[in-house]
Structures are given as C-alpha cells and as structure tokens.
C-alpha distance (Angstrom), angle and dihedral (degrees) to the residues before:
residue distance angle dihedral
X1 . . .
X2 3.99 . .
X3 3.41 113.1 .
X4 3.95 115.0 -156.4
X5 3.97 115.7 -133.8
X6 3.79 83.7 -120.0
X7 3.89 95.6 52.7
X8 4.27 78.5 50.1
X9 3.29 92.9 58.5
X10 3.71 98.2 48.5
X11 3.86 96.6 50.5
X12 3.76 90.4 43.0
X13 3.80 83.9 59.3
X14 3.58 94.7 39.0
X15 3.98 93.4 52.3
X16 3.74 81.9 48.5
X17 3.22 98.7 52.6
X18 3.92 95.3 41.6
X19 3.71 92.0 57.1
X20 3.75 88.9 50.3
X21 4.13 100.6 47.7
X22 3.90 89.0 25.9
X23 4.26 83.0 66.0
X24 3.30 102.1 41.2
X25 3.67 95.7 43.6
X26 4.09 90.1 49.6
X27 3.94 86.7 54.2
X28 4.21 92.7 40.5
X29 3.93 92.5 41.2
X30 3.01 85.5 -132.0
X31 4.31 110.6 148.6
X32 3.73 102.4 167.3
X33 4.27 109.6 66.8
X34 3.90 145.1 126.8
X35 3.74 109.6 -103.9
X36 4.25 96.1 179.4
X37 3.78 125.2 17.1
X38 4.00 105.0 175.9
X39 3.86 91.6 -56.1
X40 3.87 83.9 149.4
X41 3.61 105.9 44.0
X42 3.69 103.0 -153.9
X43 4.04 81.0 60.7
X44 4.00 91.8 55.4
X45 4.53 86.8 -179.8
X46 3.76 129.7 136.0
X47 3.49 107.8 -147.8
X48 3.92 122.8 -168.6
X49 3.84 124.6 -176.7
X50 3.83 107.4 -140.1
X51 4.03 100.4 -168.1
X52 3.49 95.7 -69.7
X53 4.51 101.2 -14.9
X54 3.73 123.3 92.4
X55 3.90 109.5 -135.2
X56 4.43 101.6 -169.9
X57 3.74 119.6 -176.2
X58 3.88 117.4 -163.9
X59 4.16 102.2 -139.7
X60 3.79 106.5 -133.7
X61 3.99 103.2 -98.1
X62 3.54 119.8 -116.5
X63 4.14 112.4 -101.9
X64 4.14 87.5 -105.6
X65 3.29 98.6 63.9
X66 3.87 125.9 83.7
X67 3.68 116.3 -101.7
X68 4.00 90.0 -155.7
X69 3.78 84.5 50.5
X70 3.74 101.0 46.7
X71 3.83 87.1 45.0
X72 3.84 91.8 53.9
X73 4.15 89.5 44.2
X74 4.17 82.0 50.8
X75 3.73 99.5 47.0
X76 4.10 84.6 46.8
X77 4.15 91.7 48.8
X78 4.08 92.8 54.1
X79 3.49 95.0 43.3
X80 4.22 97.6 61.9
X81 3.70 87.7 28.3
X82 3.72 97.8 101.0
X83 3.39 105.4 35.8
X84 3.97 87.0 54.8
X85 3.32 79.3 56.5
X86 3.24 104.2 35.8
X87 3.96 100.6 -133.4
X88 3.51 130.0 118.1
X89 3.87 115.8 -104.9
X90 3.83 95.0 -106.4
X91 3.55 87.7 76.2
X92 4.11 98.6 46.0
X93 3.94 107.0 85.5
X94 3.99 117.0 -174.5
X95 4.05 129.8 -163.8
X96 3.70 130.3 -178.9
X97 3.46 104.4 -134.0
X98 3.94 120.1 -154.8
X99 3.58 137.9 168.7
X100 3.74 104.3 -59.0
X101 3.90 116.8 -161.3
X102 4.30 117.3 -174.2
X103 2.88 124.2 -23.4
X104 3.88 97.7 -8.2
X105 3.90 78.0 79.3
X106 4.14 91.0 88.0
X107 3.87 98.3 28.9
X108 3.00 129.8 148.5
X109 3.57 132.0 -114.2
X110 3.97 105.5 175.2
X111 3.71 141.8 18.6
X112 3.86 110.7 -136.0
X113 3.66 91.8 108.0
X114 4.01 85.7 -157.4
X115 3.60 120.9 153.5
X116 3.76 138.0 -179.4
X117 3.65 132.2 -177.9
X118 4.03 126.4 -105.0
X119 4.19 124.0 -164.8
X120 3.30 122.2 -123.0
X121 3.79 134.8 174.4
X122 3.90 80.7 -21.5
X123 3.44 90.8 -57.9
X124 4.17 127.7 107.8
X125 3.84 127.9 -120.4
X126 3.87 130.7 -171.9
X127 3.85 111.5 -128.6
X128 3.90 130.9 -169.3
X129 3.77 109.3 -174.4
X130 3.50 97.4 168.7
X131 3.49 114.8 53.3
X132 3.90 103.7 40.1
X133 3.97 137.2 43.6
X134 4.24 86.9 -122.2
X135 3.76 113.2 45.6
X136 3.86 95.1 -151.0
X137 3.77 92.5 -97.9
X138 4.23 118.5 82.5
X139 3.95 101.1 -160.2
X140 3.75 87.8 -170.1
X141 4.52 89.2 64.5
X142 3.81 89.2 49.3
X143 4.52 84.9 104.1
X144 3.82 84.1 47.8
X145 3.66 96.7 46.1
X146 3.59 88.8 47.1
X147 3.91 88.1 58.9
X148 3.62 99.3 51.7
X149 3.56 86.1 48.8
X150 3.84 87.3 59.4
X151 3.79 92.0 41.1
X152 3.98 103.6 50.0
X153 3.59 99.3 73.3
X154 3.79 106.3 135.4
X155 3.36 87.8 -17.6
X156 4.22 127.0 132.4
X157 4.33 93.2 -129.8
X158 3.58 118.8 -167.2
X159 3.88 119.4 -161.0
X160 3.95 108.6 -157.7
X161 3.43 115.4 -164.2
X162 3.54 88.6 9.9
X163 3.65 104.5 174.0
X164 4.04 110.1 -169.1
X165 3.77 94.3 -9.6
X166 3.85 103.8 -109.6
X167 4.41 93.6 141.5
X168 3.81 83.4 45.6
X169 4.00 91.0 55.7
X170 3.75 93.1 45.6
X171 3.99 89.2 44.8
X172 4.01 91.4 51.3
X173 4.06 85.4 45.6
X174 3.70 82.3 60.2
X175 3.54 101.3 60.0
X176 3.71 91.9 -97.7
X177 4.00 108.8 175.3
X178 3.58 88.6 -140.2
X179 3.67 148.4 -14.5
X180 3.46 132.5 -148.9
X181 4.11 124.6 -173.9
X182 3.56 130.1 -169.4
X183 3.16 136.8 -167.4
X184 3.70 147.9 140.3
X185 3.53 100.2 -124.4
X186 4.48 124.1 82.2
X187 3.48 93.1 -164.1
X188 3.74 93.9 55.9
X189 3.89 92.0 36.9
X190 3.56 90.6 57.2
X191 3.62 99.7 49.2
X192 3.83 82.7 46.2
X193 3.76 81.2 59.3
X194 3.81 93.6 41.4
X195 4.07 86.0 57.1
X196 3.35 100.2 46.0
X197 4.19 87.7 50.8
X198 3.90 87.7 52.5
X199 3.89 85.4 60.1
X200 3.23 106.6 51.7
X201 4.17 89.2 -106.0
X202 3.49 109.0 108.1
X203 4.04 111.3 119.1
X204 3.91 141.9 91.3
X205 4.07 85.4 -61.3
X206 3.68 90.7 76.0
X207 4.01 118.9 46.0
X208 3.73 124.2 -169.0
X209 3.71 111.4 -157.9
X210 4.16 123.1 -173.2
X211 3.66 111.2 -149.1
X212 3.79 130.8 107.4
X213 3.70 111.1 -85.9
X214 3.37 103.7 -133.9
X215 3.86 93.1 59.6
X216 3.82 89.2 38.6
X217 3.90 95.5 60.7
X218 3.79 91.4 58.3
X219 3.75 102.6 58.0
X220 4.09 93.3 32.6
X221 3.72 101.8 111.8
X222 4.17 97.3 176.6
X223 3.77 117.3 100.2
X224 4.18 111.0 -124.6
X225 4.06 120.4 -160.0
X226 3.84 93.5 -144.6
X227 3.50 127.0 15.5
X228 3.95 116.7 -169.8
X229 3.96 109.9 -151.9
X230 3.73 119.0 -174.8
X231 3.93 100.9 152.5
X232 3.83 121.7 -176.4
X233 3.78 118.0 -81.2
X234 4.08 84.9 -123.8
X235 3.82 137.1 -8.8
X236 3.72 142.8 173.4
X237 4.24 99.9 170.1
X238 3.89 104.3 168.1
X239 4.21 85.5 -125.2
X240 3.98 87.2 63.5
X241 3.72 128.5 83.4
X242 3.63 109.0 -126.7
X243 3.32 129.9 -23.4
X244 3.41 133.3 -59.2
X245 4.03 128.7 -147.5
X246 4.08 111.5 167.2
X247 3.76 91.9 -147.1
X248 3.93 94.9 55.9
X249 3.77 99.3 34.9
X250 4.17 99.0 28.8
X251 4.01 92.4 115.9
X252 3.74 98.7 38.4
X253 3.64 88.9 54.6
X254 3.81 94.0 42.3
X255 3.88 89.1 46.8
X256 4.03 93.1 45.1
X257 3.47 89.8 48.0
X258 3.67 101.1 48.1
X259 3.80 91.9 60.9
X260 3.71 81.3 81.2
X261 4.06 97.5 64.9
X262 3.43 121.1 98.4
X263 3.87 118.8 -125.9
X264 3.86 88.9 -77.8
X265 3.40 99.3 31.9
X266 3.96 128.7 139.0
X267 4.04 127.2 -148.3
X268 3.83 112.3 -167.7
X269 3.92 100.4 -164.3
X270 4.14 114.7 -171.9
X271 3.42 132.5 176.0
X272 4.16 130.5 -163.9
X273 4.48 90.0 -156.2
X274 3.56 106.6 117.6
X275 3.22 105.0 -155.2
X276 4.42 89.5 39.2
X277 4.41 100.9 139.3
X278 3.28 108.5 -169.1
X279 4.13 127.5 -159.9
X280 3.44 111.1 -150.5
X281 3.67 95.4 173.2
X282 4.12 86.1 80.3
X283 4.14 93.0 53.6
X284 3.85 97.4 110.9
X285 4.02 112.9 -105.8
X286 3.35 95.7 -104.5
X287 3.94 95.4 65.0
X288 3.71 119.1 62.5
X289 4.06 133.0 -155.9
X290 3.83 130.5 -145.9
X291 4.03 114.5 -177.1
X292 3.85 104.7 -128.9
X293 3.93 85.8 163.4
X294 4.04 87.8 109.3
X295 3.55 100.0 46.4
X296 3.51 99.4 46.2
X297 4.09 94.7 56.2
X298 3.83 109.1 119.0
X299 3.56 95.1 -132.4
X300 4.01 85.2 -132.5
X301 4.19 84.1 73.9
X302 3.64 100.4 48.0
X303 3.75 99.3 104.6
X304 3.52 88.6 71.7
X305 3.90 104.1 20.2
X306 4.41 95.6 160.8
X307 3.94 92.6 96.4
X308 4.02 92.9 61.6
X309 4.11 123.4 82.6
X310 3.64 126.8 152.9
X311 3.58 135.0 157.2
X312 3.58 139.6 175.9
X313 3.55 120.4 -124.0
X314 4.01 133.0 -168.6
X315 3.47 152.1 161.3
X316 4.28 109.0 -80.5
X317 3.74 117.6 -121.4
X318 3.57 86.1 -138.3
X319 3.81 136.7 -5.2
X320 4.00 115.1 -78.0
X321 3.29 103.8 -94.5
C-alpha cells in the first residue's frame, strides 16, 4: 500500500519514540504511558499505551487549519498506527477530544460497557477505552499517585471527587487505615469498588460515599490525615448545587476542605486546567502551600507539561510572619 512521505515521517517518529518510552517503561515497570502527544503537529494525536491497547485522542485543530486536510492527516495516522505498533486494530481505540464544559466532561461516547484491567506500580486498574473520553486511569497522575501511596501510611485518606478510585488504591497499598471516596457519580463509584475488589481492598476499611462533594465537606464531622482533592476544571451536573468552576472557587474548596485535616494533616490539591493561576497570597495564614507540580510530572508528559498542577497544602506551625 502507498505510504505518503507524511505518514513516513510519523511512523519514523513513532518507532522512535516507541523504542525510547518502550525502554524506559520496561526498566520503570511502568505499562500504562503516552508514547506521542502532537510532537508532529500536522498529526495533532495523544497516544497512550495501555499494556498492550492503544488509546489515540485527536486534539481539536486550531480554526486555521483545513478540516478536509486534518481529516485526511487523521485517516492517514490510524491507518499505520498498528502496524507501528504492531497490534491488531481491535486493540487501537480513537476519540476526538474537544472542549468539554459540565458535565459533557465524563460523557459518554459508546455503550460496550467492557473493561479490562491495566498494572500499575504493581497494583491493578479497570480501564474502559471505548465507551468514555477518560478511561478510568489518568497516566499523567501516576507521580501523584505514587505520593499518596507514600503518604497514607496509617493515615485516615479521603479521595474527593474521586472518580474510579485509583489514589484510593495506591493509599490502601500504603497501609492507609482507611479510605473513604466520594463522589457524585455510581458508575464511577462502582468501578472504584470494582478496583478496590481486584486488590484485595474491598471491606468496611474503605467507604465509598455518593454525594456531591462540595455539600459533603460541610456536614463531614470526622477528621482525615490526607485528603486528595482533584476537583473538575468546571461542572454544572443537575445532582450538584451550583456550579462549580476550579479557577473561581479553587481556595474556597481548598479552605472548606481542609477543615477536615487533623492537626498534622496533608491535602494534595491538583488540577488538569491549563490555563488554572492560582494566588496563594489570599490562602489564610494559617494554611500553607508547597508546589509539588514539578516533581510530580511523569516525565512521559513533559512535552506538553501546562495541563499538570499540584500542590501540597497544610496546617502552618505558626502564622506567616
């Protein structure tokens, strides 16, 4: 079959690439990671290896470029794609992924409801990477996860917003003395559940609690010793009061939420917006901020780094002075 010089191109890079990530992977363990994110940018694809699947995202292309031609660049992409990787095309899933705003953020996009398990950091995940936009697994959080896992031991961790439970696994692989997740979601509490089963975790130790967060925080009365926080960048579900946009309402969550840690108690709080600024200067004295947002980077995501924040945030020994 012809091969155009611009489909050359992109599986020279992509058998570059491969034998790059595919090393340092093998050495790290590590079977979940992006190999490509737009490095060419005719071929505007994320492209994440899930031990042994292909999960590609199509970045929405700017207005000045063709649609006919970024459709015909597409079209080329997916059809070298798994003999690059040498994997039949069952196991290469693609998305176009737009702008989401809400609760578009989690929608779906198929019905097959099928799910297979991933390892990672000897631990295993459920994935779906057919049926919605985010497969239940965030590659890019695996330096974060790693942290809480470091964190949690004999600690009480509390997941908010905690989607399909992965920083609640890692925290009950660290000895955590108990977990609980919320979020407002059954699907994703179940397959929270469904993960924690696959461990070896499931049991009164580990709660899973639907409710919307933000009303949850303000009747919870129990102290937690780590509380990971890793809100939505925007949402409007019907089940929520209000609306909730992380770059209006970032330190009234993180200051509503920290009445919850015990004396010694850490919050991690990370967000995926881009463009998120925070102002730190207006966190009341008696919290204080670290940036982590550098040292939790999987290396695999530095090319484009701008969708990664987190921070660590804790009670001051004393006011700043």
């Amino acid at each position: 079959a012809y091969v155009s010089p611009g489909q050359e191109m992109l599986a020279n890079r992509l058998r570059k690439n491969l034998r790059e990530w595919g090393k340092w992977a093998r050495r790290e363990e590590i079977y979940c990671y992006r190999v490509y994110d737009a490095d060419m940018p005719e071929y505007a694809l994320a492209i994440d290896h899930y031990d042994g699947y292909l999960h590609i995202q199509e970045y929405q292309a700017p207005a000045t470029v063709d649609p006919e031609k970024a459709r015909e660049r597409l079209v080329e992409a997916l059809a070298i794609l798994p003999e690059v990787f040498d994997l039949s095309p069952e196991r290469v899933f693609f998305k176009v992924r737009q702008r989401q705003r809400g609760s578009d953020q989690y929608q779906k996009v198929d019905t097959t409801g099928k799910r297979f398990s991933v390892r990672e950091g000897g631990l295993w995940f459920l994935v779906n990477l057919s049926d919605y936009l985010d497969v239940g697994l965030f590659p890019g959080h695996r330096r974060v996860r790693a942290m809480l896992r470091t964190l949690s031991a004999g600690r009480h961790f509390l997941n908010l917003f905690g989607y399909t439970g992965s920083a609640t696994l890692y925290a009950a692989a660290g000895g955590a003395a108990s977990t609980t997740t919320v979020d407002l979601s059954p699907t994703y509490l179940e397959w929270a559940g469904a993960n924690l089963e696959l461990n070896g975790f499931a049991g009164g130790r580990h709660r899973l609690i639907e409710g919307d967060c933000l009303a949850w925080i303000d009747q919870e009365r129990r102290p937690y010793d780590l509380i990971f926080l890793d809100p939505p960048t925007f949402s409007n579900s019907k089940r929520m009061v209000g609306i909730f946009d992380v770059q209006r309402d970032y330190l009234d969550l993180i200051v509503r939420a920290s009445r919850l840690l015990s004396p010694e108690g850490i919050l991690l709080f990370s967000t995926h917006f881009e463009k998120f600024r925070p102002q730190w200067t207006e966190l009341p004295d008696h919290l204080e901020v670290s940036d982590l947002t550098t040292a939790t980077l999987a290396p695999d995501f530095r090319r484009h780094p701008r969708g990664h924040h987190c921070w660590r945030i804790g009670r001051a020994v004393s006011g700043r002075g």
